[in-house]
N, C-alpha and C positions, 0 to 999 in steps of 0.2 A: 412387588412381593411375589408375583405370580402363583400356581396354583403349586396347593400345597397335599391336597385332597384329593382323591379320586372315590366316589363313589358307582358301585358295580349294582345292576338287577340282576338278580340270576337265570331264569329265566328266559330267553329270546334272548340275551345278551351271552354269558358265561357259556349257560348249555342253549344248543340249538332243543327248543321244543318241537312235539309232537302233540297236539290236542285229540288231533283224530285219533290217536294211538289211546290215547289216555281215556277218551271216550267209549273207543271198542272194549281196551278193558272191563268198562265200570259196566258196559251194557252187557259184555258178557256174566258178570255177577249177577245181570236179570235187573239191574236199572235202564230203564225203557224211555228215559228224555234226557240222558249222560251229557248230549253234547247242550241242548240248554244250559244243565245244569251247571256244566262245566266252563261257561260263558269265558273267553280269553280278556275280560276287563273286570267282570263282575261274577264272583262265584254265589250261585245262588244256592238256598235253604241251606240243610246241613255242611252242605261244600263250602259256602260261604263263611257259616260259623265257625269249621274250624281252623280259616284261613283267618280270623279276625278274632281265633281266642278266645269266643265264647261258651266252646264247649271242648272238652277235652279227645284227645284221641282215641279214650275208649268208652267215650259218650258217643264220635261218631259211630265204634265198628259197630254198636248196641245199635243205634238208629239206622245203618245201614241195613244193618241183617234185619232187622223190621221191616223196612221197606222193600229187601228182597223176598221176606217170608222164609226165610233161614239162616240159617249161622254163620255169619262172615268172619276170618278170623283175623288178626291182626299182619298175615302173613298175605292175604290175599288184599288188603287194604291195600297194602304197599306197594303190591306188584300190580295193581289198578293206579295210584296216583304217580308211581315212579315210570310209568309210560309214557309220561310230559317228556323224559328226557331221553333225547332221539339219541347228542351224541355230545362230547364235549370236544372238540377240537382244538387238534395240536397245537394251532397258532397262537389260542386263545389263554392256553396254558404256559406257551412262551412268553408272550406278550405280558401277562401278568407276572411271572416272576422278573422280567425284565424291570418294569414302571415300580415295583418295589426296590430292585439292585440301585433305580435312579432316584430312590429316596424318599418317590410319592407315599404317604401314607394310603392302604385299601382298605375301604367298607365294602361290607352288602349290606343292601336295602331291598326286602322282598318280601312280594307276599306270597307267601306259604306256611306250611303244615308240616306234622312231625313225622308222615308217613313220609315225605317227600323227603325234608330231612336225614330222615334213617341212612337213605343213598348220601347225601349229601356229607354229612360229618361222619361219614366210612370210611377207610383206608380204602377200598375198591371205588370210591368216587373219581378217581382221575387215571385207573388203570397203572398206576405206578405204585400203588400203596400209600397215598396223599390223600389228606379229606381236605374242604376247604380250608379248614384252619392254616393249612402249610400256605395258600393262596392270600387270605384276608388278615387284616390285623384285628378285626372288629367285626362281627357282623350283628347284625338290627333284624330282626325277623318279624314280622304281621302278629302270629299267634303267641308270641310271648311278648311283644309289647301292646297286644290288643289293639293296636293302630293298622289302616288300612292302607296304601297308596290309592288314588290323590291327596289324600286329607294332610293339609299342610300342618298338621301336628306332628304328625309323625316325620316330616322335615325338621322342624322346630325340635324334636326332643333329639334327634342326630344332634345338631349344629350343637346342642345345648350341651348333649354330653359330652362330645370330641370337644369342645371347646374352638368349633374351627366357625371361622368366617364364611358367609356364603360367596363373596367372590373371591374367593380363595380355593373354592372348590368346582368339581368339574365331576357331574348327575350323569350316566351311560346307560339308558333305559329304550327300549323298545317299544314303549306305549307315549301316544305321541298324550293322553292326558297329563300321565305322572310328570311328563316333560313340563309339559306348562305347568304345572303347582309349583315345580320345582325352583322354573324360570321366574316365576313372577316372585319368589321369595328371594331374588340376585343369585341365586345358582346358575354358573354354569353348565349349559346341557350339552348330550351328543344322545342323538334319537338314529338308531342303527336299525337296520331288517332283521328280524329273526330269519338265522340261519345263514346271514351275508356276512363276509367278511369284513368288520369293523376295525382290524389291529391298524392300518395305516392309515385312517382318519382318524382315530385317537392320537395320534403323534401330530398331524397336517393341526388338528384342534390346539393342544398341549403348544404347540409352537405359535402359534395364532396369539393364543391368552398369556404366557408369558411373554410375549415382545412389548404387549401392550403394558405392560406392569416395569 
């Protein structure tokens, strides 16, 4: 059968990240422990929340500006969390519209928020006037389905809605946890560097798993 699925992170995988960047942001708004907060596995207190959905985007800018002692607005949110993303490279962009011309169906799987987003499902997302939609057939996001990665539900509720088999698919994540939740539900993984070039061991993998099949 071989792999039918390709699931993407965005994150460390699609776009190279910037934490540090993302940090200096949020500390220049007068948050004073950004990079705690901003933990690259686990986002904590409100950062957390609104990577997991549990409070809305303009439940954080209210708690933000609280925490800074003045008024943040939705504009400055943005340009604080969208400094995660350093760059999105060419190859990356080839390579994905390629493994779709070859048939594979794309998700994304990530966790993230709707300031991050706003970049994301923009036409200025890839510099050619493409948001991801032109990229993905599907995407799965933290805050609107209130699932976290690792939590192998939010594995479960993919597999469940694609209607796809787990060895049938092939998990591209940069956090070596989500890899394992992933793996031990029979997904196949590919665990890349943020920031390294991953298009030609996606293929050396892709030809691995279908031979076997």
């Amino acid at each position: 059968m071989g792999i039918k699925t390709i699931i993407f992170d965005l994150g460390g995988v699609i776009l190279t990240l910037s934490p540090e960047e993302a940090a200096r942001r949020f500390e220049q708004l007068g948050v004073k422990d950004a990079a705690e907060q901003l933990d690259s596995y686990r986002q904590k207190g409100i950062f957390g929340d609104l990577e997991h959905g549990l409070i809305t985007a303009e439940q954080f800018r209210q708690s933000l500006s609280d925490m800074v002692g003045r008024e943040v607005s939705f504009e400055e949110c943005c340009h604080a969390w969208q400094g995660y993303a350093k760059e999105l490279p060419e190859r990356n962009k080839r390579v994905l519209r390629q493994l779709r011309r070859d048939g594979y169906r794309l998700l994304l799987l990530s966790n993230t928020n709707p300031y991050m987003m706003e970049l994301v499902n923009n036409s200025r997302f890839d510099g050619e006037g493409h948001s991801i939609g032109d990229y993905m057939d599907a995407c799965y996001l933290s805050y609107q389905m209130k699932l976290m990665k690792p939590d192998p539900e939010f594995f479960s509720r993919v597999l469940m809605e694609e209607r796809i088999a787990p060895h049938e698919t092939l998990f591209v994540d940069d956090g070596p946890r989500n890899v394992a939740a992933a793996s031990q539900m029979g997904i196949h993984t590919l665990l890349p560097v943020n920031g390294e070039d991953w298009t030609d061991d996606i293929y050396l993998k892709l030809k691995e798993l279908n031979v076997k099949y």
